[in-house]
C-alpha positions, 0 to 999 in steps of 0.5 A, a space after each residue: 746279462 750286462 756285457 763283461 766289459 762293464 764289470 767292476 774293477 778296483 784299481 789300487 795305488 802302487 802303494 795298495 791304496 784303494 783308488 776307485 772303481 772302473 770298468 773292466 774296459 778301462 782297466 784293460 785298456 791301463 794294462 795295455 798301456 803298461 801304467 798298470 798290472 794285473 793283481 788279480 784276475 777272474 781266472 779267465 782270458 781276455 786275450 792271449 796271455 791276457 787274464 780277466 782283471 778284477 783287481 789292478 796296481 798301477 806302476 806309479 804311484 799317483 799323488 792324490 789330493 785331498 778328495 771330495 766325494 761329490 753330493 750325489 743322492 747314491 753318496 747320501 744313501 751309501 754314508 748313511 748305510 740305506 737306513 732312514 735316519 729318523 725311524 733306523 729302518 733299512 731300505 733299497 734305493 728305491 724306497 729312499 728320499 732325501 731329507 733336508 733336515 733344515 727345510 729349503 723353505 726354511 733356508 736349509 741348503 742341499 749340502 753333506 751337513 743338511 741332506 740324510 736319508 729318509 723312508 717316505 713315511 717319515 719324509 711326509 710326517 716330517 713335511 715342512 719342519 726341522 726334526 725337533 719342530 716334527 718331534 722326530 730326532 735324528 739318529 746321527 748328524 749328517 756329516 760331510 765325507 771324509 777320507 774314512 768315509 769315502 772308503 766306506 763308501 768304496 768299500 759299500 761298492 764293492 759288492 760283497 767281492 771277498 777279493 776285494 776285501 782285502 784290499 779294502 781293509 775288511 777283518 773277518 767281520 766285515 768291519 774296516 781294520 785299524 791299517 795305515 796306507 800309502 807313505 808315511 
C-alpha cells in the first residue's frame, strides 16, 4: 500500500479551475502556509483540526499562461484514450508503443502531430512505412493538446473520483459539459 502522503490531490484555481494534480503532501503543506483551503476532504484527520485534502482552492487566483502539456509518452497514451489508432482496440500502457506515423527514417520528427498510440502488432505490420505506404489508415490525426484536451487529460487522471467530477466538468455520462471557467 503506498503512503497517503502520495495521494492525488486536485487543486483548483480560486476561481474553481482545475490546475493540476499533487500530492497530498503538498497540498498540506499550501494549507499550512494559508495560500490554500481545503474544498474537500477524505473525512479523516491529518492533525488536529486538520482534514485529509482530496480537493484544494487556492486563496488567490493565480493568472496561468497558456499551457503546453509537455510530449511525454503517458501524454500520448491518455489524448488518444489508450486505443491503437490504426486497429481502434483498447490497451494498458503496457501493451502500447509509440508510432511515428512519418517514420524517423523518413525524416518524421518525435512531435504531438507525428507520435500516436500504437498496439505492437500494428507497430511491426506498419515497420518502416507512412500508414497509406502500410495500407493502414488512422483513425484520427494527431493533434497537438489544447486547453480542451489538456483537461481531458486531467480529467484521465483523476482516477474515476466522483468528487472530482464535479469539478472537472463531468455530466452524468462521464462526458465534458459545455461550462466556461475562470474570468470572462
Amino acid at each position: 500500500m503506498r503512503n497517503v502522503m502520495h495521494n492525488p490531490v486536485l487543486v483548483l484555481n480560486a476561481s474553481y479551475e482545475p490546475l493540476h494534480i499533487c500530492a497530498a503532501r503538498r497540498a498540506l503543506v499550501l494549507i499550512v502556509k494559508d495560500a490554500a483551503h481545503i474544498q474537500e476532504h477524505a473525512g479523516r484527520e491529518v492533525h488536529a483540526g486538520i482534514m485529509f485534502p482530496t480537493v484544494i482552492r487556492l486563496k488567490a487566483y493565480r493568472r496561468v499562461p497558456h499551457r503546453i502539456r509537455l510530449l511525454t509518452r503517458k501524454n500520448i497514451l491518455v489524448r488518444d484514450g489508450h486505443q491503437c489508432q490504426y486497429c481502434g482496440k483498447t490497451f494498458s500502457a503496457m501493451e502500447l508503443t509509440l508510432d511515428h506515423v512519418v517514420p524517423r527514417s523518413k525524416g518524421g520528427l518525435s512531435t504531438w502531430e507525428n507520435l500516436v498510440a500504437c498496439c505492437a502488432p500494428d507497430n511491426r505490420r506498419k515497420a518502416d512505412q507512412t500508414p497509406e505506404e502500410a495500407g493502414m489508415p488512422l483513425l484520427r490525426r494527431p493533434r497537438p493538446v489544447t486547453l480542451h484536451t489538456a483537461r481531458g487529460i486531467l480529467r484521465a487522471q483523476a482516477d474515476t473520483d466522483k468528487v472530482w467530477q464535479k469539478y472537472l466538468y463531468f455530466d452524468n455520462a462521464g462526458c465534458r459539459e459545455g461550462v466556461t471557467v475562470g474570468p470572462s
